[in-house]
C-alpha positions as CSV (number, residue, x, y, z in Angstrom):
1,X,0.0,0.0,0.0
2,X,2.7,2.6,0.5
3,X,4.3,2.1,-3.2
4,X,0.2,2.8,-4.2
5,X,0.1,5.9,-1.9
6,X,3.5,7.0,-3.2
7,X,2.9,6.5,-6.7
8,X,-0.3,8.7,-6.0
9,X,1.3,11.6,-4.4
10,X,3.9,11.3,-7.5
11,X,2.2,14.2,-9.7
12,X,3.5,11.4,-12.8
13,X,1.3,9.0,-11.6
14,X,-0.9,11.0,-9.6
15,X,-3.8,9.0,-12.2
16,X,-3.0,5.4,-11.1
17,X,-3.9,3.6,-14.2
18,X,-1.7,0.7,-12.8
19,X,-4.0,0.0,-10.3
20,X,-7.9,-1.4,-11.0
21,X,-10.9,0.7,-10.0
22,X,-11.3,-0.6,-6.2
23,X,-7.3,-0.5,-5.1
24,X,-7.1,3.3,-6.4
25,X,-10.4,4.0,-4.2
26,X,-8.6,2.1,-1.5
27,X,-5.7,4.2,-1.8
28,X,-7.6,7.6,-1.7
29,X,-9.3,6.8,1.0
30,X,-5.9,5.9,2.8
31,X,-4.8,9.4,1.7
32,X,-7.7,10.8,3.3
33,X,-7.3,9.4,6.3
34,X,-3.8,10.5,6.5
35,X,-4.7,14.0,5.7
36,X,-7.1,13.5,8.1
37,X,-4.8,13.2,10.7
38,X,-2.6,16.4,9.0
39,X,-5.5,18.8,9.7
40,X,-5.8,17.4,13.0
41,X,-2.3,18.2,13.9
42,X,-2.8,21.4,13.0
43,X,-6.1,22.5,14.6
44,X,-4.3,21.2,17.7
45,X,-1.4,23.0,17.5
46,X,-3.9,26.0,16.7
47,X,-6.1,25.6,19.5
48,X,-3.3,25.2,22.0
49,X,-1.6,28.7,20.7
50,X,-4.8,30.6,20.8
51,X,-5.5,29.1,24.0
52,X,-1.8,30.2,25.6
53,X,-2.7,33.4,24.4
54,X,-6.0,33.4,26.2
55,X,-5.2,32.1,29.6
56,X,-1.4,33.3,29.2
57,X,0.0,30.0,30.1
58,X,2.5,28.1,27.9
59,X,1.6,26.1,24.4
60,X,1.9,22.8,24.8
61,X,-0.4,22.8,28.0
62,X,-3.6,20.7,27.1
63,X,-6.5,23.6,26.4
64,X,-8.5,21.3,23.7
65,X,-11.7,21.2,24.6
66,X,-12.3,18.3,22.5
67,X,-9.5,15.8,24.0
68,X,-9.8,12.5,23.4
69,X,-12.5,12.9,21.0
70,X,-12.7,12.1,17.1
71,X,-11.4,14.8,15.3
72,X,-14.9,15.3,13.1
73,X,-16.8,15.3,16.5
74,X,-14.8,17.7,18.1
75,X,-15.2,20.1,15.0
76,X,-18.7,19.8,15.2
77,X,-19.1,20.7,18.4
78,X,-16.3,23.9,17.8
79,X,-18.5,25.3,15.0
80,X,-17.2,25.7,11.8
81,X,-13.9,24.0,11.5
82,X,-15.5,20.8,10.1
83,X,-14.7,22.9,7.2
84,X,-11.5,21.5,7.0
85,X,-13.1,18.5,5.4
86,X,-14.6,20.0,2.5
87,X,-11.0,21.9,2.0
88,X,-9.3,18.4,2.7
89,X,-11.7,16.9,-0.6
90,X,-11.5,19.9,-2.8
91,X,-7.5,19.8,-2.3
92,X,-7.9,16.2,-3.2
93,X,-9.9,16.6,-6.3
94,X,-8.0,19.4,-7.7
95,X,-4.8,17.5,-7.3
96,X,-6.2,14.4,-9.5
97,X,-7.3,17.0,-11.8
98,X,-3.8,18.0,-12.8
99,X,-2.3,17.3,-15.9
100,X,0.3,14.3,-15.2
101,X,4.1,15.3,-15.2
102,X,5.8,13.8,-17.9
103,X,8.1,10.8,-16.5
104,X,11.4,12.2,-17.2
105,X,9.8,15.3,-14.5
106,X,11.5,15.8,-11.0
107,X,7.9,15.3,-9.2
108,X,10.4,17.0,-6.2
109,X,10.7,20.1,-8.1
110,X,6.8,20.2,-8.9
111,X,5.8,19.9,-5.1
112,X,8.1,22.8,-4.2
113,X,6.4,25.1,-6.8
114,X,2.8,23.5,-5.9
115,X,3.5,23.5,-1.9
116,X,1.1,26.4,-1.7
117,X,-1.7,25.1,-3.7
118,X,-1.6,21.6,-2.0
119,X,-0.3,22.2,1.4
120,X,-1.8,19.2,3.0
121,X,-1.2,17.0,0.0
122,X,3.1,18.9,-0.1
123,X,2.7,18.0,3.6
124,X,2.2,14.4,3.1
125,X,4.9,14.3,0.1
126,X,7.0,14.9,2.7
127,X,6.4,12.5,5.1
């Protein structure tokens, strides 16, 4: 599974032709999940800053009012961050839009220029 995911986050082979129908849904909803877990590290890491600043104690210190909970039931209950799925999808879907790279490409160089139009997608690259 993590050549699949690779070869998806590869802007080259971003289309996954090699794979059949149900392994390429398989691996975008693997991706999901892991950017998923992306946006969760960051509303975290937001939520602990803003509440520092708020109570003037240091980040790091647990303020989430959602601890412990699923990340898509604690948004709910936040009000309006569960937004972050709908941006999550749409950064998706406008990734597998793209044109492929052509294979002789550095898909390196690509994700450097395209780091600010796919942050959580560049993110994962990464990793």
């Amino acid at each position: 599974m993590r050549l699949n995911t690779a070869s998806y986050l590869d802007p080259r082979f971003l289309r996954l032709i090699h794979l059949e129908r149900d392994q390429q849904q398989k691996v975008r909803e693997k991706i999901k999940g892991e950017l998923t877990v992306i946006a969760e590290e960051e509303v975290d890491k937001e939520d602990e800053e803003v509440a520092a600043m708020a109570t003037g104690t240091a980040p790091g210190e647990n303020h989430n009012q959602c601890y412990g909970e699923p990340f898509w039931e604690c948004a709910d209950t936040l009000g309006g961050t569960s937004a972050i799925g709908a941006v999550l999808q749409q950064e998706m879907l406008t990734y597998e839009s793209e044109t492929p790279l052509p294979t002789g490409s550095n898909p390196l160089s690509w994700w450097k220029m395209s780091k600010s139009k796919y942050p959580h997608l560049a993110q994962l690259a990464r990793r």
